[in-house]
C-alpha positions as CSV (number, residue, x, y, z in Angstrom):
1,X,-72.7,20.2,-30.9
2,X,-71.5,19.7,-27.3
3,X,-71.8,16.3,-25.8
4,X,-71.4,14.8,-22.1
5,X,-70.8,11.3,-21.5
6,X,-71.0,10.0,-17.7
7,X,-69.9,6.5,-17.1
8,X,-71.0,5.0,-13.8
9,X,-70.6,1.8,-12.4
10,X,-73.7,1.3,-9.9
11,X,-73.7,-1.2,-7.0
12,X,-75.3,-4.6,-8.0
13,X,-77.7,-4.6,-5.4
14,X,-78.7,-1.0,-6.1
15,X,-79.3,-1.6,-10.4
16,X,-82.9,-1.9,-10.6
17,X,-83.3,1.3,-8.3
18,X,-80.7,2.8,-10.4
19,X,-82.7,2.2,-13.6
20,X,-85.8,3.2,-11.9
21,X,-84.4,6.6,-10.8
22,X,-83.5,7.3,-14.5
23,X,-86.9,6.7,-15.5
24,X,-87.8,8.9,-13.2
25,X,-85.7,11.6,-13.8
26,X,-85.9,11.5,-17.3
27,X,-89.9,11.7,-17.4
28,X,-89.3,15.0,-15.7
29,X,-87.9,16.7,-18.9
30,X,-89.5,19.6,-19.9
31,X,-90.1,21.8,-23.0
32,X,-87.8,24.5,-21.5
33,X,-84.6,21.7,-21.0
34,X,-82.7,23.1,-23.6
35,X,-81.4,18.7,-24.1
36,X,-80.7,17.8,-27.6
37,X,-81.1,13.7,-26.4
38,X,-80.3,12.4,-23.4
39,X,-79.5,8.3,-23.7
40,X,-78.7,5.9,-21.0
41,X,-77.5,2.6,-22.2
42,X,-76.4,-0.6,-19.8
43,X,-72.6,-2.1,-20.7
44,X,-73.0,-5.4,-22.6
45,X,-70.2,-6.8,-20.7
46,X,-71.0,-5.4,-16.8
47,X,-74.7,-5.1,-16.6
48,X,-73.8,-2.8,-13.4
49,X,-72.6,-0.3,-15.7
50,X,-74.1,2.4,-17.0
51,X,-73.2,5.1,-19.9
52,X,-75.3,8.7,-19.8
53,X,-74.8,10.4,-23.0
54,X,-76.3,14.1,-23.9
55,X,-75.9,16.5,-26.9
56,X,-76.5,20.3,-26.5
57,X,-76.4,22.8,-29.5
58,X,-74.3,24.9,-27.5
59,X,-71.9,24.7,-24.5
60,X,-73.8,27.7,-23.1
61,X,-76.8,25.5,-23.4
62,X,-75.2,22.2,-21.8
63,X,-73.9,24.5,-18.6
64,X,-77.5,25.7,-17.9
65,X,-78.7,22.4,-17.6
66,X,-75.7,21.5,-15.4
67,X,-77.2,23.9,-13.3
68,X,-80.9,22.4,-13.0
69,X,-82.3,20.5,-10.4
70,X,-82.9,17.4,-13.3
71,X,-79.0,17.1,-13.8
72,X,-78.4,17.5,-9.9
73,X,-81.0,14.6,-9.5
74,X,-79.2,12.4,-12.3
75,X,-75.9,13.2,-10.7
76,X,-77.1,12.3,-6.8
77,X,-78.7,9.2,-8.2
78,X,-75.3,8.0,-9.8
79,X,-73.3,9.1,-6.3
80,X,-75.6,7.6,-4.2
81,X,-76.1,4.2,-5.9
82,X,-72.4,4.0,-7.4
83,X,-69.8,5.6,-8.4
84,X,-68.7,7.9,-11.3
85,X,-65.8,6.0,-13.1
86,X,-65.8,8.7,-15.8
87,X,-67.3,12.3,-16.9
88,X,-66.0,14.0,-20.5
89,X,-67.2,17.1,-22.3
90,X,-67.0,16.7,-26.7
91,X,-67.2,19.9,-28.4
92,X,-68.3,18.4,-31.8
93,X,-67.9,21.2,-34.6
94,X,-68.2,18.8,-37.5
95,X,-69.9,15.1,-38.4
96,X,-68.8,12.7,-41.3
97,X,-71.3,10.4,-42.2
98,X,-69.9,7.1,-44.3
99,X,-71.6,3.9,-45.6
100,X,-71.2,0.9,-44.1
């Protein structure tokens, strides 16, 4: 499994049309985007901060969609109403599950 994790910190006067152009882009998905799961999650501690986390089967699978207008829309969004503080690629190969 490959995963990308965006952090962006988005302008406080921009935030709800930050949120809104997620929606937005997000609803757009379709049955050929070869996304696992996309999630989007606010920071408990800066509500101006944002975490975008997908998972791909393959890295073959996460570059196409880096290459699609959905991902160039998520990407002007964060560029445009913030700024990206940080942007990592996990190649995953194996997944412990324990009990808590």
């Amino acid at each position: 499994m490959i995963k990308l994790e965006i952090r962006v910190k988005i302008l406080p006067y921009k935030r709800i049309e930050f949120i809104q152009a997620v929606k937005n882009i997000c609803s757009l998905k379709s049955v050929s985007d070869p996304v696992t799961s996309l999630i989007v999650c606010q920071h408990l501690n800066d509500e101006n901060i944002f975490n975008c986390t997908g998972e791909w089967d393959s890295r073959e699978k996460l570059d196409n969609y880096m290459k699609s207008i959905t991902y160039e829309m998520l990407i002007g969004a964060m560029q445009v109403l913030g700024e990206i503080q940080q942007a990592q690629i996990h190649d995953i190969h194996t997944t412990d599950e324990f009990g808590i």
